[in-house]
KOLZA-313456 format. One record per atom (N, C-alpha, C): residue in one letter; atom name; x, y, z. Coordinates in Angstrom, 1 decimal. Layout:
<rs>
R, A, CA, X, Y, Z
...
</rs>
This chain:
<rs>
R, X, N, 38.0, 91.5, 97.2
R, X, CA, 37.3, 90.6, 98.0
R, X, C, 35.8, 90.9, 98.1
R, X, N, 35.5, 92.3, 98.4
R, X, CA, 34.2, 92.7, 98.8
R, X, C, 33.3, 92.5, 97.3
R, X, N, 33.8, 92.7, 95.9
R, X, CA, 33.3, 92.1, 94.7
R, X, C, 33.4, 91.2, 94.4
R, X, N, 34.0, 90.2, 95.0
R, X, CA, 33.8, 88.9, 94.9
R, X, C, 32.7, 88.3, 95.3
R, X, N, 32.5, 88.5, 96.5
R, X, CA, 31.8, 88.1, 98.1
R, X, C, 30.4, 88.7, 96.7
R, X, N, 30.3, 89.4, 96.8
R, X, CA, 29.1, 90.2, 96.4
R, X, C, 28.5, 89.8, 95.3
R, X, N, 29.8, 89.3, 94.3
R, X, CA, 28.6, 88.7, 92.7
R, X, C, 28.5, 87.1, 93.7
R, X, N, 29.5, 86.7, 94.1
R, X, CA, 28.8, 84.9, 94.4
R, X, C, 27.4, 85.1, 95.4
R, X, N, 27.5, 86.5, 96.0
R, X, CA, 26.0, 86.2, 97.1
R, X, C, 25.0, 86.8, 96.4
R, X, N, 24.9, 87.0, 95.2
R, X, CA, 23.9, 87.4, 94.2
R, X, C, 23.4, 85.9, 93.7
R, X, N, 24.3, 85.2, 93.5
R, X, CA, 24.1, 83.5, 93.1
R, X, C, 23.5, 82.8, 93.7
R, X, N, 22.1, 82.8, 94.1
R, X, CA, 21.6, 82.5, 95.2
R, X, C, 21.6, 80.8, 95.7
R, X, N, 21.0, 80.1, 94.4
R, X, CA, 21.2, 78.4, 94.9
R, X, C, 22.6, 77.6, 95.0
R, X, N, 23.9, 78.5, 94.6
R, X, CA, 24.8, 77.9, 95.0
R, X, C, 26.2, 77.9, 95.5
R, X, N, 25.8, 79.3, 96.7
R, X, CA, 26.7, 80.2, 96.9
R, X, C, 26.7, 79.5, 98.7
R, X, N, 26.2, 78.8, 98.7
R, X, CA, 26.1, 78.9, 100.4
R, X, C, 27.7, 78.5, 101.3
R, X, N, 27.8, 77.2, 100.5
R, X, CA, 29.2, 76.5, 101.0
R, X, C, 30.2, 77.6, 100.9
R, X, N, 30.1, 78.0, 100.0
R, X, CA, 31.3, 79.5, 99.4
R, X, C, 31.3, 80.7, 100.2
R, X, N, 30.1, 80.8, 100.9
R, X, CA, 30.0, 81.9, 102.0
R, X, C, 30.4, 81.5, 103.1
R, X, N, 30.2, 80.5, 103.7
R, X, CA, 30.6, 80.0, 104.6
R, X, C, 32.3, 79.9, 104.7
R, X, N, 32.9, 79.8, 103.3
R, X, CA, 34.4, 79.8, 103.8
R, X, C, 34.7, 81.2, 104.1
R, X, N, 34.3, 81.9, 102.8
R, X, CA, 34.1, 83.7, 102.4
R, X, C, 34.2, 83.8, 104.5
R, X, N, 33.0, 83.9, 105.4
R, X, CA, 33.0, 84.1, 106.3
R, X, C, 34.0, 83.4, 107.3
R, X, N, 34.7, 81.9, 107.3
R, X, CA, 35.8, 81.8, 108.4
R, X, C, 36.8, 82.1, 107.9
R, X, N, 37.2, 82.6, 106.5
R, X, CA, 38.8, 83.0, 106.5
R, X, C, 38.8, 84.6, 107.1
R, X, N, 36.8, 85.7, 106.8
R, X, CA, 37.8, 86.9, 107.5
R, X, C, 37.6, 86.5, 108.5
R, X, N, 36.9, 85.7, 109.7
R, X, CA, 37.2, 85.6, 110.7
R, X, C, 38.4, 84.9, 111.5
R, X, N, 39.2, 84.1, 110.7
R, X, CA, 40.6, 83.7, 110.6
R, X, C, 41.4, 85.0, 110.6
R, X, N, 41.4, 85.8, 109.4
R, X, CA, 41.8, 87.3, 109.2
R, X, C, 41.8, 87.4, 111.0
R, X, N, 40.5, 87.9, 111.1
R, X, CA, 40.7, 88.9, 112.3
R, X, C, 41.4, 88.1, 113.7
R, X, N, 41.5, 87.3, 113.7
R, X, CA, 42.0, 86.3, 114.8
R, X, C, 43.5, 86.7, 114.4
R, X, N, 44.1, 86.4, 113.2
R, X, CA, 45.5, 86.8, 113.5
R, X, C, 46.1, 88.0, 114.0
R, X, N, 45.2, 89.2, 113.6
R, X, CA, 46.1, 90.1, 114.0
R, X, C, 45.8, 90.3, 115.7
R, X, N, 44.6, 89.7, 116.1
R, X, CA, 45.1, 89.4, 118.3
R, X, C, 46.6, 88.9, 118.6
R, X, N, 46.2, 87.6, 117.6
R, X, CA, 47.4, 86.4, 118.0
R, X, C, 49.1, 87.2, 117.7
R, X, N, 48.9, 87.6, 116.6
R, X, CA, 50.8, 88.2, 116.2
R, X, C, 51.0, 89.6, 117.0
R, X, N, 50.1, 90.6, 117.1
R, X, CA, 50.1, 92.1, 117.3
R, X, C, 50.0, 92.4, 118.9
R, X, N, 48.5, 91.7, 119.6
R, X, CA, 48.5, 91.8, 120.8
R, X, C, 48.8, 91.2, 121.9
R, X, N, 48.6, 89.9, 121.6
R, X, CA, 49.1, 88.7, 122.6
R, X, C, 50.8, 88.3, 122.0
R, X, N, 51.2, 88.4, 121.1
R, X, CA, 52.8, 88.7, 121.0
R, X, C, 52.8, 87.1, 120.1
R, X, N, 51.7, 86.5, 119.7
R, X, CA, 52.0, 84.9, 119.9
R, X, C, 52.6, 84.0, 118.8
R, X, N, 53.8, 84.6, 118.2
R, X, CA, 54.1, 85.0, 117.0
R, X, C, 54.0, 83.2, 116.2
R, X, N, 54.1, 82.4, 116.7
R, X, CA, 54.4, 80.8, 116.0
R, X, C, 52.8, 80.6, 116.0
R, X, N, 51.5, 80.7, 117.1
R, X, CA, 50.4, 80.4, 117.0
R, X, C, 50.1, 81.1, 115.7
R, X, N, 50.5, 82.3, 115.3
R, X, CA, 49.8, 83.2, 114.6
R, X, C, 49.9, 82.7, 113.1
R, X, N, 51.3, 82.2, 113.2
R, X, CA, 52.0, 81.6, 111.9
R, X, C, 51.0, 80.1, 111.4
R, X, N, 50.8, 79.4, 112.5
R, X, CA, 50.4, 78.3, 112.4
R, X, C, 48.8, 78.2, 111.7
R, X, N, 47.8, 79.8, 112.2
R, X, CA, 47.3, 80.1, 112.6
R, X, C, 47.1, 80.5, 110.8
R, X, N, 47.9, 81.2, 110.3
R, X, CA, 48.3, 81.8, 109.5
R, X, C, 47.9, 80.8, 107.7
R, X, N, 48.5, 79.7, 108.3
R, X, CA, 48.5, 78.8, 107.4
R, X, C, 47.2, 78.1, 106.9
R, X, N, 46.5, 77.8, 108.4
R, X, CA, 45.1, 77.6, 108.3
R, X, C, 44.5, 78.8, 106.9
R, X, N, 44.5, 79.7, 107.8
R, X, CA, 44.1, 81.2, 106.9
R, X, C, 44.5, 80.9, 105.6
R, X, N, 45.5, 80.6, 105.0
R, X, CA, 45.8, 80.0, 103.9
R, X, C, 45.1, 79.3, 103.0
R, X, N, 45.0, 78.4, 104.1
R, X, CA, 44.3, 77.2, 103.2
R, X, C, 43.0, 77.7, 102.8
R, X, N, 42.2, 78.1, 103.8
R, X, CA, 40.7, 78.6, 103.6
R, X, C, 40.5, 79.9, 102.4
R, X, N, 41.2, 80.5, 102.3
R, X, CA, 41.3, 81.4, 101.6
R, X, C, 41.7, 80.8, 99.9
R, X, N, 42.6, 80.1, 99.9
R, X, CA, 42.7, 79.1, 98.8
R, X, C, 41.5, 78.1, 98.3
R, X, N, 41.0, 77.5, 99.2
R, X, CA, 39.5, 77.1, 99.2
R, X, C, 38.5, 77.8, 99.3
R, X, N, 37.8, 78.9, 99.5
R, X, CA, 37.5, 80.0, 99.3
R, X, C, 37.1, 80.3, 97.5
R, X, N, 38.4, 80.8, 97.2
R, X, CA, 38.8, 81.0, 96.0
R, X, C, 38.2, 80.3, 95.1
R, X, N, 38.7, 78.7, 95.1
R, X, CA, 38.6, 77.6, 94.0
R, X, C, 37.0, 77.5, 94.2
R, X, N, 35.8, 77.7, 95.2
R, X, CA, 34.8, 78.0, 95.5
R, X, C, 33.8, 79.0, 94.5
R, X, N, 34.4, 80.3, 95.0
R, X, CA, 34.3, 81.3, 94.0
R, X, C, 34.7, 80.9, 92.7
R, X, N, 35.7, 80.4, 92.5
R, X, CA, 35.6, 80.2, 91.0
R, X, C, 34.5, 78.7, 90.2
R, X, N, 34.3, 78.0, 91.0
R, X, CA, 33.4, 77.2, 90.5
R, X, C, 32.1, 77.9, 90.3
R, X, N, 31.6, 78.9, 91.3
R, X, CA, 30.5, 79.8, 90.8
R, X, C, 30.6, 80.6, 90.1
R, X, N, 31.8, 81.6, 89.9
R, X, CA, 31.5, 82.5, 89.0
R, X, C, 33.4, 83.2, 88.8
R, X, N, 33.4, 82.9, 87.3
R, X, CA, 35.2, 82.9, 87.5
R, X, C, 35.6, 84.3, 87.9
R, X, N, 35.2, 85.3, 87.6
R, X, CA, 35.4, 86.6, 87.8
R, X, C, 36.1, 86.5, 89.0
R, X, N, 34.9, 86.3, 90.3
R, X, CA, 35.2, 86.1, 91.7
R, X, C, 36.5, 85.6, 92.2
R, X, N, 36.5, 84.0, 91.0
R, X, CA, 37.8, 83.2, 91.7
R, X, C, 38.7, 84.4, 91.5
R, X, N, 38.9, 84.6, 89.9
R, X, CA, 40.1, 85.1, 90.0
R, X, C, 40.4, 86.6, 90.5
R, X, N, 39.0, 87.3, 91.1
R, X, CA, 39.5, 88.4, 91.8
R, X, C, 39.9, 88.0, 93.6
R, X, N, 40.3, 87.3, 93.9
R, X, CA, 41.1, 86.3, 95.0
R, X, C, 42.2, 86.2, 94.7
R, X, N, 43.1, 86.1, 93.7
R, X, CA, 44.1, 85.5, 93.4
R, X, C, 45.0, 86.9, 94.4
R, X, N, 44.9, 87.7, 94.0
R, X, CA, 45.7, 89.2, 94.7
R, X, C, 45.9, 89.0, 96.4
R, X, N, 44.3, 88.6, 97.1
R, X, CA, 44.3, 88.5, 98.7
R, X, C, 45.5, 87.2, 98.2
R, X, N, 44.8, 86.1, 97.9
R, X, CA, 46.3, 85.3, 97.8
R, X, C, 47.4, 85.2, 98.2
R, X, N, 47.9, 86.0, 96.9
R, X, CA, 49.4, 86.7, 96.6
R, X, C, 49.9, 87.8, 98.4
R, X, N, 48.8, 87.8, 98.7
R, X, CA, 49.3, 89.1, 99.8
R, X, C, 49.2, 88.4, 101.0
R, X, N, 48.3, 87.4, 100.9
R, X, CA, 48.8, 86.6, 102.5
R, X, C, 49.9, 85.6, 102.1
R, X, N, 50.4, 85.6, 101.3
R, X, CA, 51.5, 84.1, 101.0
R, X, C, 52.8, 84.8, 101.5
R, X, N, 53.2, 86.4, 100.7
R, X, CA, 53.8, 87.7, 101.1
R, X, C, 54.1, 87.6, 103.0
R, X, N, 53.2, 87.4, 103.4
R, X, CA, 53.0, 88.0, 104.6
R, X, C, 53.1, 86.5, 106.0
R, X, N, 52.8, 85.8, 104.7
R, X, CA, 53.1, 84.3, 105.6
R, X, C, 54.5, 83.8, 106.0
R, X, N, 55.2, 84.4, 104.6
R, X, CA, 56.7, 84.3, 104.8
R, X, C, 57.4, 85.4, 105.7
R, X, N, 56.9, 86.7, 105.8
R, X, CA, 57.1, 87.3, 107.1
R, X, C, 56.8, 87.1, 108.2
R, X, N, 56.0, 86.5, 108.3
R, X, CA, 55.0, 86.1, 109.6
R, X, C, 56.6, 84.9, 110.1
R, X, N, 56.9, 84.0, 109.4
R, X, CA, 57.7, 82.9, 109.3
R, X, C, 58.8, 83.8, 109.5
R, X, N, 59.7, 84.5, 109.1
R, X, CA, 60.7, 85.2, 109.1
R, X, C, 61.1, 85.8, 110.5
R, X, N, 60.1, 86.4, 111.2
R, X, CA, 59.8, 87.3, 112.3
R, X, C, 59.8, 85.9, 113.4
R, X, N, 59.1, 84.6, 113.5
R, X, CA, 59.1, 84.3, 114.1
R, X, C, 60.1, 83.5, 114.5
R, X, N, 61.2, 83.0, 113.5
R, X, CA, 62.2, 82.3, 113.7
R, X, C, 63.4, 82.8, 114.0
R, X, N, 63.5, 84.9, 114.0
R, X, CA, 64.3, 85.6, 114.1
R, X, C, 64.1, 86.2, 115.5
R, X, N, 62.6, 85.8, 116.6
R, X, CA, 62.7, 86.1, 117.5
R, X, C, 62.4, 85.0, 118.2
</rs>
């Protein structure tokens, strides 16, 4: 992520929109782990979760319209929130 982030903000005239997601998915990031971990809020978090999803998938297709490297060094975060989405989903329907 942090080499990603880093060749698109080298891209100076057309990286802006792409930072802007770059910047609300980690802040999505950090929002979930209040919502599942400390406030308990396990279905917000999921919901919550999904959002995160999306923007991070958007994100991505961003990064790769500027510079493929980038897209495709996202594909991994990806793969590990999708992982974690179905746990998140798992946890919540089992409590």
């Amino acid at each position: 992520m942090g080499i990603a982030k880093y060749r698109i903000a080298s891209k100076e005239k057309e990286s802006k929109s792409a930072e802007r997601l770059y910047d609300t998915q980690l802040g999505l990031n950090f929002l979930w782990s209040f919502l599942f971990f400390k406030w308990g809020l396990r279905g917000t978090a999921f919901i919550e979760m999904a959002a995160l999803l999306s923007v991070i998938t958007l994100t991505a297709f961003e990064f790769y319209r500027i510079d493929r490297a980038s897209g495709l060094a996202m594909i991994p975060y990806i793969a590990w929130v999708t992982s974690l989405f179905g746990l998140n989903f798992s946890i919540f329907r089992t409590n």
